[in-house]
Residue frames as a rotation matrix with the C-alpha (Angstrom) as fourth column:
UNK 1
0.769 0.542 -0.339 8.48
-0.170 0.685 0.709 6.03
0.616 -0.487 0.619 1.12
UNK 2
0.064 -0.942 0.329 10.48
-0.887 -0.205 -0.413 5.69
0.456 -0.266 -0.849 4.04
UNK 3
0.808 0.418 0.415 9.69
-0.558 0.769 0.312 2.06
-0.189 -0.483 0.855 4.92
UNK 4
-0.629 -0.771 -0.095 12.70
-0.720 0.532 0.445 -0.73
-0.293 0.348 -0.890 4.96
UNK 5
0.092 0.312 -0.946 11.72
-0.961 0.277 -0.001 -3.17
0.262 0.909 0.326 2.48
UNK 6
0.532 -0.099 0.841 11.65
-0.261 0.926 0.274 -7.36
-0.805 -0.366 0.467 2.96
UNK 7
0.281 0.157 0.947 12.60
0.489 0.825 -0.282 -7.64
-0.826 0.542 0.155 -0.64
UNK 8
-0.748 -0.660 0.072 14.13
0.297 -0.236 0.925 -6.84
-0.594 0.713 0.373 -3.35
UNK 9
-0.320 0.770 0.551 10.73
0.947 0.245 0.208 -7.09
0.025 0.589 -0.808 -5.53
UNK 10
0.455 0.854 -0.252 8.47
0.880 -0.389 0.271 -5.17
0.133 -0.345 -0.929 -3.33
UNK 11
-0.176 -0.745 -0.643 11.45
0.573 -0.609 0.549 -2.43
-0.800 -0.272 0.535 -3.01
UNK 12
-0.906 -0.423 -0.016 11.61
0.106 -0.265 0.958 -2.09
-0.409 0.867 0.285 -6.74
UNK 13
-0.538 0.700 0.470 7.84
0.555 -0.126 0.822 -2.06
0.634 0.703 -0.321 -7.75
UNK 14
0.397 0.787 -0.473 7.51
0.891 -0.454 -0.008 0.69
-0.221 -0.418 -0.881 -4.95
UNK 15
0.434 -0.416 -0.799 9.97
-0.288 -0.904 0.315 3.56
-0.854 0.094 -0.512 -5.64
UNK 16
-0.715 -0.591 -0.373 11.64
-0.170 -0.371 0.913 2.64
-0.678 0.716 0.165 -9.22
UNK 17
-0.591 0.357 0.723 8.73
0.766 0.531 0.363 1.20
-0.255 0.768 -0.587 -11.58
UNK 18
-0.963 0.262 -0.066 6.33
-0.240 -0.943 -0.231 3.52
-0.122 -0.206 0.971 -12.62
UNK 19
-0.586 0.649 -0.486 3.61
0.436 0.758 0.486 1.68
0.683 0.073 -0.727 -11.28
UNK 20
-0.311 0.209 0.927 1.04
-0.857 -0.482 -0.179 3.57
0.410 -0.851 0.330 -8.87
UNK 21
0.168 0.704 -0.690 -0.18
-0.017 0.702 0.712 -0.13
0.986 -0.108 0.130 -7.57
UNK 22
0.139 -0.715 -0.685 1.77
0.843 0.448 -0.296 0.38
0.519 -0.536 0.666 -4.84
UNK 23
-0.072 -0.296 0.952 1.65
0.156 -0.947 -0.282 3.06
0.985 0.128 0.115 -2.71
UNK 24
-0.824 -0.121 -0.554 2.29
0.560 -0.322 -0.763 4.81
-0.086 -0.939 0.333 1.12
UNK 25
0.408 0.826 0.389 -0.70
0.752 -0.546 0.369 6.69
0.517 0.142 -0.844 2.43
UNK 26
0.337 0.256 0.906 -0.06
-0.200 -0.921 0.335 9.75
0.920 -0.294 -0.260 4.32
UNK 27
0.888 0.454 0.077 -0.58
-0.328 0.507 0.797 7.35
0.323 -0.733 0.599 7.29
UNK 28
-0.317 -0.946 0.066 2.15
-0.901 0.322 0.291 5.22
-0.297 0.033 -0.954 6.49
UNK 29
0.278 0.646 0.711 -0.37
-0.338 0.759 -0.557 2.70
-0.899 -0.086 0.429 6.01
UNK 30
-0.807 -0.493 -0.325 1.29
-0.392 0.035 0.919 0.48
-0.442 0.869 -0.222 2.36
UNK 31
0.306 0.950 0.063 -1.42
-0.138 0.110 -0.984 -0.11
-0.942 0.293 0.165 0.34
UNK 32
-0.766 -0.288 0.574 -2.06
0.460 0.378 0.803 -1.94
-0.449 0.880 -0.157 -3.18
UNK 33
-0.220 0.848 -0.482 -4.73
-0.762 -0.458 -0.458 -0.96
-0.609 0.267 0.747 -5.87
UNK 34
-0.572 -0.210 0.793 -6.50
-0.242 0.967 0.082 -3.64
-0.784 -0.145 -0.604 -6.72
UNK 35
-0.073 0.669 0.740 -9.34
0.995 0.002 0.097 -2.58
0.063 0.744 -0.666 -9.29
UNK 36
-0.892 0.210 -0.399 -10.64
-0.133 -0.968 -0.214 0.56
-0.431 -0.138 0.892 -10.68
UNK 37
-0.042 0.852 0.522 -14.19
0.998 0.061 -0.019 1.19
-0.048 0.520 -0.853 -12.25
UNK 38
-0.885 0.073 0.460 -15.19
0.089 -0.943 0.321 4.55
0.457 0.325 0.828 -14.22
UNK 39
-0.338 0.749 -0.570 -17.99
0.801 -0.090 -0.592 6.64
-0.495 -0.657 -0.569 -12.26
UNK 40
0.674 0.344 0.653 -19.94
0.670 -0.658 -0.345 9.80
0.311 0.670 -0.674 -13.52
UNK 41
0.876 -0.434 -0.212 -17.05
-0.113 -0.610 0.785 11.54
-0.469 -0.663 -0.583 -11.16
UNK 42
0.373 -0.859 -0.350 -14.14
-0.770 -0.076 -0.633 9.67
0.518 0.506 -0.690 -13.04
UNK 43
0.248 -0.324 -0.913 -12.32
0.070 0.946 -0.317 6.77
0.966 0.015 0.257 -12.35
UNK 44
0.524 0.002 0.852 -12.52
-0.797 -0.353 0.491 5.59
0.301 -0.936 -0.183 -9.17
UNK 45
-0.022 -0.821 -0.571 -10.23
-0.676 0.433 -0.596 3.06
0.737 0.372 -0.564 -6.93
UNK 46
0.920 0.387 0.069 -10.31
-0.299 0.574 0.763 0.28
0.255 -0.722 0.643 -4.93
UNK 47
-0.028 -0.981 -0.192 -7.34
-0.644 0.165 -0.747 -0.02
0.765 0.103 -0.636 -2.78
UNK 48
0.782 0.429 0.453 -6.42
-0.504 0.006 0.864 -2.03
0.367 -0.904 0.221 -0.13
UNK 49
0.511 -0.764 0.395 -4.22
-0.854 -0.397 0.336 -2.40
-0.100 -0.509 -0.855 2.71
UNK 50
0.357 -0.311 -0.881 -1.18
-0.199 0.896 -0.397 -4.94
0.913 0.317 0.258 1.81
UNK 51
0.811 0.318 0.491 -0.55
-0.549 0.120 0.827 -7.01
0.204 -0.940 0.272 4.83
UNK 52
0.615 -0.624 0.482 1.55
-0.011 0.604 0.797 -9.41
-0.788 -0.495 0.365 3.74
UNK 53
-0.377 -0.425 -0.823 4.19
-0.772 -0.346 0.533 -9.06
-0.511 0.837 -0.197 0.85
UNK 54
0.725 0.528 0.443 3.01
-0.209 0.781 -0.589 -10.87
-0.656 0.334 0.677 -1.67
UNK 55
0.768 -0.168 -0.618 6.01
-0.516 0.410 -0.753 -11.66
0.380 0.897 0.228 -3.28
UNK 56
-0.574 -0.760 -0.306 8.27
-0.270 0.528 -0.805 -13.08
0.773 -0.379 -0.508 -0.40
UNK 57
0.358 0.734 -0.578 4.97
0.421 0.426 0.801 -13.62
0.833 -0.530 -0.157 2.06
UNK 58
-0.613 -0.570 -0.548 6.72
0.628 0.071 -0.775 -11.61
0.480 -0.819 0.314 4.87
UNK 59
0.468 0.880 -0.076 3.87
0.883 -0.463 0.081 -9.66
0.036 -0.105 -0.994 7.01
UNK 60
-0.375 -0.667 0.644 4.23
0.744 -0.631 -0.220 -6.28
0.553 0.397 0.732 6.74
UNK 61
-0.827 0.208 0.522 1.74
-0.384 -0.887 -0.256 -4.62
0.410 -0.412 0.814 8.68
UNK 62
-0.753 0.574 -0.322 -1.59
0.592 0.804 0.048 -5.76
0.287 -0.154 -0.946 10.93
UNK 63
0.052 0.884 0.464 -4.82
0.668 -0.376 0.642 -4.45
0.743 0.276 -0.610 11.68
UNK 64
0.644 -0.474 -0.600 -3.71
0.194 -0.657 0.728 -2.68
-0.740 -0.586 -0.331 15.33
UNK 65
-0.263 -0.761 -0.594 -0.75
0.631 -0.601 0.490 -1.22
-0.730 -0.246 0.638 13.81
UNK 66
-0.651 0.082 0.754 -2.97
0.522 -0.673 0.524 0.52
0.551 0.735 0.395 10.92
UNK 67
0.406 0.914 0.020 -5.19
0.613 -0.288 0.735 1.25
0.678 -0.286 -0.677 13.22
UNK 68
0.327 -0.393 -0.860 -2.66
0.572 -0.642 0.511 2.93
-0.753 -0.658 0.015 15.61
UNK 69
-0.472 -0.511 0.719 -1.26
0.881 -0.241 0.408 4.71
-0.035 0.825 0.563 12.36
UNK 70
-0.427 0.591 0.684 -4.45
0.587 -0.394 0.707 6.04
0.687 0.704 -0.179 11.29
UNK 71
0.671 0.637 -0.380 -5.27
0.592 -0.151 0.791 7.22
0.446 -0.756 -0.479 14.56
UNK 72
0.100 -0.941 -0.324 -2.25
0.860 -0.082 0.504 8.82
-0.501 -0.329 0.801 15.21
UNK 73
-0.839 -0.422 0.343 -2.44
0.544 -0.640 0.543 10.99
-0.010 0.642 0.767 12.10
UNK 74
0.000 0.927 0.375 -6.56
0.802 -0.224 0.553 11.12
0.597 0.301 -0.744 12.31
């Protein structure tokens, strides 16, 4: 992830924990997983995009700049 970080926290429960909750798309877009549920395909995921940190509240990204991401890479 090359993203500078607001926080200590959000630093550490993206690149040292071994947690996937957390995770860069492709995009750059930072994204959280928030639920899974098992399908007849296998476990599927519900992520979504994190906006604001949720452990120091600092925004991190809005809807135009994922949208200029995602468009960018689309």
């Amino acid at each position: 992830m090359d993203r500078k970080f607001c926080c200590s926290t959000l630093q550490e429960v993206t690149t040292e924990l071994p947690s996937p909750s957390f995770f860069e798309t492709d995009d750059g877009v930072l994204m959280v997983t928030v639920g899974t549920v098992e399908t007849e395909d296998g476990l599927g995921y519900f992520d979504q995009a994190v906006m604001f940190c949720p452990f120091c509240g600092t925004e991190l990204q809005t809807d135009e700049i994922i949208a200029g991401k995602v468009k960018q890479n689309g």
